[in-house]
C-alpha positions in Angstrom: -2.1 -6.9 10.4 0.0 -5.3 7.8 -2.0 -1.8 8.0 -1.2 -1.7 12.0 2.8 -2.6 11.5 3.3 -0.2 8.3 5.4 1.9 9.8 7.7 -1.1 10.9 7.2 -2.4 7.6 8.3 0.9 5.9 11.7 1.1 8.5 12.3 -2.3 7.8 12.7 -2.5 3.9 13.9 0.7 3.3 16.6 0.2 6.0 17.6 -3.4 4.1 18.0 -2.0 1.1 14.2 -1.6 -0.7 14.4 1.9 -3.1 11.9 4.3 -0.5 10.6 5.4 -4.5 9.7 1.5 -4.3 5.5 1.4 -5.5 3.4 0.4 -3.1 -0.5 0.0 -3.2 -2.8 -0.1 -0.1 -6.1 -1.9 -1.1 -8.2 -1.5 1.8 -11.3 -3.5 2.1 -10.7 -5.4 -1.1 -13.7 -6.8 -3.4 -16.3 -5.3 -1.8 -18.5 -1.8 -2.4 -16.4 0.3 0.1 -12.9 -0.6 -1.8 -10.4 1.5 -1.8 -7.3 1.7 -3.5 -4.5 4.0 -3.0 -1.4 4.4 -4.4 2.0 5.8 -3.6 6.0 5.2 -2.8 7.4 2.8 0.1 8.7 5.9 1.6 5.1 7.3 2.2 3.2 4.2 3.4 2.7 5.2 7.1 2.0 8.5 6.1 -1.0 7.3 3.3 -2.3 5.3 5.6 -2.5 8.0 8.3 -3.3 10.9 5.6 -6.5 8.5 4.7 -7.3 7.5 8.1 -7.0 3.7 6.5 -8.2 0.6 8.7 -8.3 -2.9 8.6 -8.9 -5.2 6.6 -6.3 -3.9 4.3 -3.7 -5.5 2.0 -0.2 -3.4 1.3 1.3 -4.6 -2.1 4.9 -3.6 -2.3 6.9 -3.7 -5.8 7.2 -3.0 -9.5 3.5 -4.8 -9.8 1.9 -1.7 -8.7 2.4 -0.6 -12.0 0.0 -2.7 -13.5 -2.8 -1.6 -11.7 -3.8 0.3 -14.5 -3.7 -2.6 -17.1 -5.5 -5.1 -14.6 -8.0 -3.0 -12.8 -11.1 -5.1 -13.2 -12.9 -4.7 -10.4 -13.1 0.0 -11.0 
């Protein structure tokens, strides 16, 4: 759900007051072989997702804990 309303997720934060340099990580297909993790800024969401043709299932993670991806990144 979250992949298919990112661009009304992107409007929406950014027009109540969310930083558009906000982090944001798209985790698509999660745990499995095919992950895939990208990274990026809250202003860029729809246009990661479109860039990298990204499909559900997918998670969006949206805040400062983006940053610790490279601290916590177990499963690479």
């Amino acid at each position: 759900m979250g992949i298919n309303q990112a661009v009304y997720i992107e409007q929406q934060m950014i027009s109540n007051g969310r930083s558009p340099n906000t982090p944001i990580c798209i985790i698509q297909e999660g745990t499995t072989s095919r992950q895939r993790v990208l990274t990026g800024e809250l202003k860029d969401l729809s246009l990661i997702i479109e860039k990298h043709r990204v499909k559900s299932p997918g998670l969006i993670v949206i805040g400062e804990v983006v940053r610790m991806r490279s601290i916590i990144s177990w499963f690479m």
